[in-house]
C-alpha positions in Angstrom: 120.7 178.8 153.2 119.2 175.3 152.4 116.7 173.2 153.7 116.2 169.7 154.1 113.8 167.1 155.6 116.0 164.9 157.5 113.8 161.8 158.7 110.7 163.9 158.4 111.9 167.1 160.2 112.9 170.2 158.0 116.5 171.8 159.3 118.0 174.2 157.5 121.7 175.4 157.6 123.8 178.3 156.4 125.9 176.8 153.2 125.4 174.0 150.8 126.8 170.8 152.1 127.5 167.3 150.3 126.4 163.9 152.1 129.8 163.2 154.2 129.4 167.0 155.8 126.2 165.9 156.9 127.0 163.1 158.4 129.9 164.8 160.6 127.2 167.9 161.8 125.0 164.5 162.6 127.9 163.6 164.5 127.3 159.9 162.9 131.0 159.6 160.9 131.9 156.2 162.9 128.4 154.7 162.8 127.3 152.2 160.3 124.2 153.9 158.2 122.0 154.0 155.2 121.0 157.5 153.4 118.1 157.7 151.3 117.9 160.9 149.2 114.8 161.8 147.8 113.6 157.9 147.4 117.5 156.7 146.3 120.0 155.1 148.5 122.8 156.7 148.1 126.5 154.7 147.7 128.2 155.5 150.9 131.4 156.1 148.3 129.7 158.8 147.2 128.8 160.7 150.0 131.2 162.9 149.3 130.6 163.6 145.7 126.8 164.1 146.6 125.6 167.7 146.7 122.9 168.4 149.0 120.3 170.8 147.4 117.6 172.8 149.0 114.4 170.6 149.5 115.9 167.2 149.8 114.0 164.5 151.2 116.5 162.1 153.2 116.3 159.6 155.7 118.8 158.7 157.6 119.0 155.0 159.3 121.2 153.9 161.6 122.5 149.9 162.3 121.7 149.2 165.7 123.4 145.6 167.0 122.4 143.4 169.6 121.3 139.7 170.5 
């Protein structure tokens, strides 16, 4: 089990995960977004090489449009 803060909440779930698996259990896979990992932005090609560990610090921003 791991936890992580996720925009200043701690979750925790059952088995590691890298970035992209987050984003699915977000259900946020078609929305444009920014990740920040413990003070770094993280590539969005890498999100699936990047292994979350327990006590990661991430925010997670979405794009909102409008006019």
């Amino acid at each position: 089990m791991i936890e992580l803060t996720i925009n200043g909440q701690a979750q925790q779930f059952e088995t590691a995960l890298n970035v992209a698996q987050l984003i699915e259990h977000l259900a946020l896979q078609n929305k444009r977004i920014a990740i920040e990992r413990n003070g770094e932005i993280i590539p969005r090609s890498q999100f699936s090489e990047q292994q979350l560990k327990n006590g990661d610090q991430l925010e997670v921003v979405v794009a909102v449009g409008g006019g």
